[in-house]
C-alpha positions as CSV (number, residue, x, y, z in Angstrom):
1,X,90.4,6.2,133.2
2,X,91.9,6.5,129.8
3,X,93.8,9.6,129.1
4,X,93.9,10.8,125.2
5,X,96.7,13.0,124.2
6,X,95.4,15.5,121.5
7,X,96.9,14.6,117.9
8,X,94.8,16.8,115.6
9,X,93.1,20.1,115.7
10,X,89.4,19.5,114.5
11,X,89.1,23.2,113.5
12,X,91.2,22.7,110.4
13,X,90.0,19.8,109.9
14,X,87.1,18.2,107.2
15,X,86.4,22.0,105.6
16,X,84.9,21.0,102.5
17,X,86.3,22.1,98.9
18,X,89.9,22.2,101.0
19,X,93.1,21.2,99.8
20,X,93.7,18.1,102.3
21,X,97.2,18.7,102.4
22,X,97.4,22.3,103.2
23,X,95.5,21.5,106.0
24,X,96.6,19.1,107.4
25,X,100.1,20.8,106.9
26,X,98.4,23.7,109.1
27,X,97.2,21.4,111.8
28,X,100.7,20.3,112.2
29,X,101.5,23.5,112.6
30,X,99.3,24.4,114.9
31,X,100.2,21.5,117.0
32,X,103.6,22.2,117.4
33,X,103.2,26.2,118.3
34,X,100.5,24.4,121.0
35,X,103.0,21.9,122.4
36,X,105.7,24.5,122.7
37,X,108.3,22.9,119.8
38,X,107.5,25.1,117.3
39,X,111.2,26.3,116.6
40,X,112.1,30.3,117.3
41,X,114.9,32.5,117.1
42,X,115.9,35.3,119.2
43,X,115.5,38.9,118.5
44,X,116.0,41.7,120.6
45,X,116.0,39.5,123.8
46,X,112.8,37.4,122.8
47,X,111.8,34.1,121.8
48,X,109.9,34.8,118.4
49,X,108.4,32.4,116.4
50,X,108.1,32.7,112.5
51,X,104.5,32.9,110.9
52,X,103.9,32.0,107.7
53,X,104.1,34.8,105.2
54,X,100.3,33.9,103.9
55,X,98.8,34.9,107.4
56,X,101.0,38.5,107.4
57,X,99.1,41.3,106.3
58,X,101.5,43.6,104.7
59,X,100.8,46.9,106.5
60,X,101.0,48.8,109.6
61,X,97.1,50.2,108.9
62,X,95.0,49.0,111.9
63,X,91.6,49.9,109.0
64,X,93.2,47.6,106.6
65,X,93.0,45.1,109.4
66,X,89.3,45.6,110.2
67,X,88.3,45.5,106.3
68,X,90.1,42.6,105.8
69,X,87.9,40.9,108.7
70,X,85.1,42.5,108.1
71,X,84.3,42.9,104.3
72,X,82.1,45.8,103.2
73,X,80.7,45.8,107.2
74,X,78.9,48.6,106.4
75,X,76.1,47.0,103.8
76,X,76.2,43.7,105.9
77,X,76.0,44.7,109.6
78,X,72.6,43.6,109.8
79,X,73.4,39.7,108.7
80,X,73.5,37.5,111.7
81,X,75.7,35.0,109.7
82,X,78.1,37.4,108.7
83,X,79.0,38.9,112.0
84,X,79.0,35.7,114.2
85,X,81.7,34.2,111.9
86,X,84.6,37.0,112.0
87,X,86.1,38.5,114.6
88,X,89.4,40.5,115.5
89,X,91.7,39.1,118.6
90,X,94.2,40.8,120.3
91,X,96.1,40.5,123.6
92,X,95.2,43.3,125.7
93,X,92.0,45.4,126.8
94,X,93.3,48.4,125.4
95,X,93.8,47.3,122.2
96,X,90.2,45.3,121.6
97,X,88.4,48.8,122.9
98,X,90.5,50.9,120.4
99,X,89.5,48.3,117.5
100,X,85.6,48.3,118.8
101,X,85.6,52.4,118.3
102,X,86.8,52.3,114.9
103,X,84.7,49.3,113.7
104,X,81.4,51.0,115.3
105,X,82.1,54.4,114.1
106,X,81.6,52.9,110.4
107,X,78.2,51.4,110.9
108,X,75.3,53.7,109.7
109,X,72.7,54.8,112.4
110,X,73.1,57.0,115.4
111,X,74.9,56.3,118.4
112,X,73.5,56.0,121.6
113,X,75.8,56.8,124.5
114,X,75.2,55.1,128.0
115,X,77.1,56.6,130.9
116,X,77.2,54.4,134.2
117,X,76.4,55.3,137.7
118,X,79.8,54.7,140.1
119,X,80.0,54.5,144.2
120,X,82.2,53.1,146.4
121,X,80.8,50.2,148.4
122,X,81.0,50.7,152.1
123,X,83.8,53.4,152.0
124,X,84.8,55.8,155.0
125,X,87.2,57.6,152.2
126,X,84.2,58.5,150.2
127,X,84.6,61.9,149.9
128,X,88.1,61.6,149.1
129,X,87.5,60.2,145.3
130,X,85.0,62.1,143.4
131,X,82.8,61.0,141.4
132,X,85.0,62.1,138.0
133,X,88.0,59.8,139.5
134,X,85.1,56.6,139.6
135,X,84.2,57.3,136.2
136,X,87.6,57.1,134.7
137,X,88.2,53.9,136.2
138,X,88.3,50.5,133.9
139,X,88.6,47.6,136.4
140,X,89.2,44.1,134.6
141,X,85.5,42.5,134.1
142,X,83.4,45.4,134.6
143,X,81.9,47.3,131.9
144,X,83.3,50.7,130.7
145,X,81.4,54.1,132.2
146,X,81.2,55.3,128.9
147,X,79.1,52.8,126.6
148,X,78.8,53.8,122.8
149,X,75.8,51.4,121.3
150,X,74.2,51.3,117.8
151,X,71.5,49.2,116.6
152,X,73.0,46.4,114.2
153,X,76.4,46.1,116.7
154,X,77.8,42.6,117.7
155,X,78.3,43.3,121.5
156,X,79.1,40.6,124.2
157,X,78.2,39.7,127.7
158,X,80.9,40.6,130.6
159,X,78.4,39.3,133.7
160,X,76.5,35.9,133.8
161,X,73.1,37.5,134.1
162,X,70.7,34.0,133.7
163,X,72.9,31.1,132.6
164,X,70.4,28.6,131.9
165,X,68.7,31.3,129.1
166,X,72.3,31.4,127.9
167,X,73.3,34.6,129.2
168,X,76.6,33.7,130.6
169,X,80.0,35.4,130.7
170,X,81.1,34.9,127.1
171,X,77.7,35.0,125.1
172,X,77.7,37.4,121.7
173,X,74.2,39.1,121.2
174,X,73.3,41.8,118.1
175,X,71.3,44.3,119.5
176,X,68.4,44.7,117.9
177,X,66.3,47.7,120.1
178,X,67.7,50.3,122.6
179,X,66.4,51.8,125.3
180,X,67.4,53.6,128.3
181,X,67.3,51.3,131.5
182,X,66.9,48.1,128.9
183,X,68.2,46.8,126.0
184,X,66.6,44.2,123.4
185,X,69.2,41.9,121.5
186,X,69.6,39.1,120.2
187,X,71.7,35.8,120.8
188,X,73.9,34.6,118.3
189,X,76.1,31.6,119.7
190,X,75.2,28.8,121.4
191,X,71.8,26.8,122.4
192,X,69.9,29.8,122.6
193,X,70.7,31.5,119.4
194,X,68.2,33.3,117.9
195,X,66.4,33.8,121.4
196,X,65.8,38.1,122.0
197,X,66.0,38.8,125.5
198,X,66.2,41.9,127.3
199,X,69.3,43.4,129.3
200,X,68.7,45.7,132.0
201,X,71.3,48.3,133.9
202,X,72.6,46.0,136.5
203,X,74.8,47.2,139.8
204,X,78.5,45.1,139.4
205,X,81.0,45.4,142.2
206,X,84.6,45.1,141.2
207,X,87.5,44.3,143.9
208,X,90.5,45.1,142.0
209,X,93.2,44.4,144.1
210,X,95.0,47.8,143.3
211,X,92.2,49.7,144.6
212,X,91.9,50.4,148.1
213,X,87.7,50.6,148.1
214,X,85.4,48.5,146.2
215,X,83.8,49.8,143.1
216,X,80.0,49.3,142.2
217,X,78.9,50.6,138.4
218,X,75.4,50.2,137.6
219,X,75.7,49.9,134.0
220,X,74.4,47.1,130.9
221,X,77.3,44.3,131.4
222,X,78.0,44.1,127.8
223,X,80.8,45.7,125.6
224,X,81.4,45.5,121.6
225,X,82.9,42.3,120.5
226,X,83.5,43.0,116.8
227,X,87.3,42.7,119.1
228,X,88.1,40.8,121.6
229,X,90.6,39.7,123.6
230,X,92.4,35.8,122.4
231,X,91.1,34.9,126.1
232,X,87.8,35.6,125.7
233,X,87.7,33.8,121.6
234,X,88.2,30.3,123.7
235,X,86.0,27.9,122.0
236,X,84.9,30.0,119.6
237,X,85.0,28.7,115.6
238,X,85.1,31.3,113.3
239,X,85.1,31.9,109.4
240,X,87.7,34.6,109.2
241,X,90.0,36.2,112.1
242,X,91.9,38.9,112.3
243,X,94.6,38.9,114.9
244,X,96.3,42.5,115.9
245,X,99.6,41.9,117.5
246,X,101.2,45.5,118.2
247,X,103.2,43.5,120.8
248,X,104.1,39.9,121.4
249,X,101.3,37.3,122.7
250,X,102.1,36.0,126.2
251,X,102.6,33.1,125.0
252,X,102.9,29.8,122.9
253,X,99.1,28.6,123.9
254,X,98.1,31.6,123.5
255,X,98.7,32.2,119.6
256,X,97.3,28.4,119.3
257,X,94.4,29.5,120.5
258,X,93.8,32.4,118.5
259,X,95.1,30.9,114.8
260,X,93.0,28.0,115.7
261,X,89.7,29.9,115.7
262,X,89.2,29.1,112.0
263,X,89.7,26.2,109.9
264,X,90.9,27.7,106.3
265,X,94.8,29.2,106.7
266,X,93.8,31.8,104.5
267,X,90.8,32.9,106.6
268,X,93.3,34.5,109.2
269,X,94.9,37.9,109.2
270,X,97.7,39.0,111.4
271,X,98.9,42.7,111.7
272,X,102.6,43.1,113.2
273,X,103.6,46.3,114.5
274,X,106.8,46.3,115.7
275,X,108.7,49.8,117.5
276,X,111.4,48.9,114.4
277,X,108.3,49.1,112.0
């Protein structure tokens, strides 16, 4: 078996109307932050990498962040095209839900707000956690209790529901209808795209390993994706990214994988916020 060591990043590559140099200059770049010999310099105990100044955008204004990415969102929310190719990526949870509130909250229409149904599966203790506690919990790959929809939204799937329609772990639907045990949307990735399918309220059991009872939440698997985390963005191509950073990625692959989402250096965005401002 041959074994072919990756020299070039095809997402920067062949964009048409492109200055050849720049981006091949970028895909270098890219390269070396990928491989790990990217130089850095040391700053209050950590390794930090310089980005160039181009990507920086100049403010500590998470809004400026989201109008950057997405342009007058409020006219185009409804154009497919438009809100397949941007996206915001940031490391953490936290940080993608608090980006998803303040993207949604400027889209016209009425909010719809789904609340899930939490138990404890096969628990003796079951009267020592109400219900309240179950609510406020956020387990990693289950869906949040509190679901805030609108139709227009970009919103993607957390549970493989029927992989070989395309709804997998991963896939980005608009929804297009709501309703209260089903939702109608529409994919907008993939093989399927364009295919409306419905999502029903499904039960999800999460086994978080610092709980001490499993917790099932019957609730639509989906959450806003105008955000996401730089995990989830794997494989993704995008026309313009924004990347929120108010602390460090984990690590060198990781910021390769999020500035190579797009192919144009001047289609990403990075917001810095530092404790030292």
């Amino acid at each position: 078996m041959e074994v072919h060591k990756l020299s070039m990043n095809m997402h920067v590559m062949g964009v048409e109307g492109a200055d050849r140099n720049e981006q091949s200059r970028k895909a270098g770049y890219l390269l070396s932050i990928g491989d790990g010999h990217e130089p850095t310099f040391v700053l209050r105990g950590l390794d930090l990498i310089s980005l160039p100044e181009c990507m920086c955008l100049r403010t500590r204004d998470v809004s400026e962040l989201i109008s950057f990415t997405f342009l007058d969102i409020a006219r185009r929310y409804m154009d497919v095209d438009f809100l397949r190719s941007r996206g915001i990526l940031t490391p953490l949870n936290e940080n993608v839900d608090e980006i998803n509130s303040k993207v949604v909250e400027q889209l016209p229409g009425d909010a719809c707000t789904f609340y899930s149904a939490d138990s404890m599966v096969e628990c003796d203790d079951s009267d020592v956690y109400p219900v309240e506690f179950l609510n406020s919990l956020q387990p990693s790959g289950c869906p949040p209790h509190r679901l805030v929809l609108k139709v227009g939204m970009i919103v993607m799937l957390w549970w493989s529901i029927v992989s070989h329609k395309g709804l997998c772990n991963g896939t980005r639907l608009i929804i297009r209808r709501l309703g209260r045990q089903v939702l109608d949307a529409e994919i907008v990735i993939g093989r399927n795209i364009g295919s409306r399918i419905l999502i029903p309220r499904i039960p999800l059991v999460s086994s978080a390993s610092d709980l001490p009872f499993e917790l099932q939440r019957v609730q639509f698997s989906i959450r806003a994706a105008f955000a996401m985390t730089i995990n989830k963005a794997h494989g993704q191509t995008m026309e313009t990214i924004g990347l929120y950073l108010p602390r460090p990625v984990f690590s060198h692959g990781q910021l390769y994988v999020a500035l190579s989402r797009v192919r144009n250096a001047g289609s990403v965005g990075v917001l810095i916020i530092d404790t030292d401002g």
